[in-house]
N, C-alpha and C positions, 0 to 999 in steps of 0.2 A: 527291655527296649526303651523304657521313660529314660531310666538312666542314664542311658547313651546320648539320648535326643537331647538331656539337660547336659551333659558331657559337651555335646557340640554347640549348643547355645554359647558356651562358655568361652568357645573359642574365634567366637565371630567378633572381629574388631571394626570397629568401626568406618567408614569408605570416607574421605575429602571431597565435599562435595563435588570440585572437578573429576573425582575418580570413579561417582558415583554415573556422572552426565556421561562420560566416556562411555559408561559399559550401557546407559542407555540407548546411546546413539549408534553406538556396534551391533546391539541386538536389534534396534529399531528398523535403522538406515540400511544396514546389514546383512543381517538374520544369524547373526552370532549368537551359536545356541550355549557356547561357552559363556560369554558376555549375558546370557539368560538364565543358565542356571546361578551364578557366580548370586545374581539379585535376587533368584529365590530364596538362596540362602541367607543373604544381608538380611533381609524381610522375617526370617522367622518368628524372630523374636515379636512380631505383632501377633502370631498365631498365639504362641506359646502366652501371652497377655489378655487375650481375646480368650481364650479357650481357662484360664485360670479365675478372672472375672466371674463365670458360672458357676462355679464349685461344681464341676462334672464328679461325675462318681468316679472311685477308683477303678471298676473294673472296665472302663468305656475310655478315661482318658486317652490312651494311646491312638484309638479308632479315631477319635474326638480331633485329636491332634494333626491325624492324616485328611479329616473333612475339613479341617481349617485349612491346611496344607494348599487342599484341591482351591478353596477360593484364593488366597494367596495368589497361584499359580494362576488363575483365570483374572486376576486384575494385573497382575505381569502382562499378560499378552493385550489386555485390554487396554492399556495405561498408555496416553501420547503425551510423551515427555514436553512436548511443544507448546502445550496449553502453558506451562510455569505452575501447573497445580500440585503440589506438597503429595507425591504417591502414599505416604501415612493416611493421609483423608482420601485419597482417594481410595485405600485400597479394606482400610477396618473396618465399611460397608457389606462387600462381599466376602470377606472372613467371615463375620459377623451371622451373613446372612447362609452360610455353607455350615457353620456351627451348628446356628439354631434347627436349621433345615435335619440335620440329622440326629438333633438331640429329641426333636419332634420324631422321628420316625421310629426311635427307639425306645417314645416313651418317656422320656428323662424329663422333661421339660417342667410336670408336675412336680420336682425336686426341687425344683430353681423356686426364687421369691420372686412372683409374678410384681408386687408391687413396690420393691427395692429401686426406686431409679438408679440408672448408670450417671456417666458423669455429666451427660448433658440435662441430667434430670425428665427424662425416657425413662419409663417402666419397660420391664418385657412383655407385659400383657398389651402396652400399647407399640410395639414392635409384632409381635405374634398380628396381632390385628389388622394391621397396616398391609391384607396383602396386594390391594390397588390405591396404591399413592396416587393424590390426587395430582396432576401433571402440572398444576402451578404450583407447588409445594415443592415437587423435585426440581422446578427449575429455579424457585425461587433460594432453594439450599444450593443447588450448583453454583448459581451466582454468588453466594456467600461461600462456598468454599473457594471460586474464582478470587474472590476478594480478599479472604485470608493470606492468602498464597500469594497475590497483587501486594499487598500491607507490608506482610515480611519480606519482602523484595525493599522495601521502602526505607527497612532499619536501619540503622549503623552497620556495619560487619560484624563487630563482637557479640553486640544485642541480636543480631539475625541470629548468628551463629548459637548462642545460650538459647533464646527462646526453641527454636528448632530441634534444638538437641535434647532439651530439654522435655517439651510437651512433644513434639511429634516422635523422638527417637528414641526415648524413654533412656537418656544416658543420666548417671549420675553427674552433679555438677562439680564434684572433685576432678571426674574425667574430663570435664570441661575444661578445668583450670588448668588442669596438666597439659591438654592438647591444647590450647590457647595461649599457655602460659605466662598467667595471668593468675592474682589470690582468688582463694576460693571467697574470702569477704565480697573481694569486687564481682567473681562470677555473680553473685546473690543480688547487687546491686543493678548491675544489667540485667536480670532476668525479670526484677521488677520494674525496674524503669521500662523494660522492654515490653511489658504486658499492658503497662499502663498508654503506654501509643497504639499501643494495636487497640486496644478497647474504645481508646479515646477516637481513632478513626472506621471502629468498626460499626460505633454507637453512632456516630454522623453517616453512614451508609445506610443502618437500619432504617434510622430515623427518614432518611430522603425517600428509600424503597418502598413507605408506606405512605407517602405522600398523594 
């Protein structure tokens, strides 16, 4: 069954953002459940990344894979395309938290490095614990996720386009280059240039919010 599942991973090409809005708007406006599964599957590959991060055991993987499935598919239905918020951040929350929630119930969790932080420098001990977020803290993350997503609106095309593809889509920046068409020298060039505006205007948001 893994096999298969990494078999179809393999085959998932990438959507143009307007192709991506279309099947939002179909499924949303809608209720195009074709236009719904079509994004579940776009999407997997955040399971299959989410769920690899863990070092799940081999004999749960696949189960692993279906409970990440399940959050996936509940931030599909949850998700208003209308905010402008980047569905990657919106949705590696409740992957995240459909994973853990089951790797808890069967015990795994003890396997995991409770004090590895992930990439935002988050342990999982202080994930695990977190299970009443305090309500300024979630709002005050949404507004930074609002603002991400506002930022990259902000970019050049090419720099949106790398940065996004990049950190939120997990594409290689060869595929970049190719679907841009453009060197892959220069994709590297945008990618940093392109992190260096966002930070530069993410650090002037922080800095005002705690004002």
């Amino acid at each position: 069954m893994l096999e298969d599942y990494l078999a179809e991973l393999q085959k998932i090409k990438l959507l143009a953002p307007e192709e991506e809005q279309a099947l939002w708007q179909a499924y949303k406006d809608r209720g195009d459940l074709e236009a719904r599964s079509h994004l579940i599957e776009q999407y997997q590959p955040l399971v299959f990344r989410e769920v690899r991060r863990w070092q799940v055991r081999a004999d749960i993987v696949s189960d692993t894979l279906q409970e990440g499935t399940l959050g996936l598919i509940e931030a599909v239905e949850r998700y208003d395309y209308r905010r402008g918020v980047a569905f990657p951040l919106f949705a590696v929350h409740r992957i995240r938290g459909a994973v853990l929630d089951y790797l808890k119930r069967e015990g795994a969790v003890r396997a995991l490095s409770l004090d590895e932080p992930d990439e935002r420098g988050v342990t999982l001990q202080e994930t695990l614990c977190d299970e009443q977020p305090d309500p300024a803290e979630v709002t005050h993350r949404q507004l930074l996720l609002d603002k991400v997503s506002h930022v990259l609106q902000r970019l050049p095309d090419k720099e949106q386009a790398v940065v996004e593809g990049v950190y939120l889509n997990d594409v290689a920046q060869k595929h970049l280059a190719q679907r841009l068409d453009i060197s892959l020298p220069y994709v590297y060039r945008l990618q940093k240039r392109g992190i260096r505006r966002v930070r530069g205007m993410l650090s002037r948001f922080i800095h005002e919010s705690r004002k």
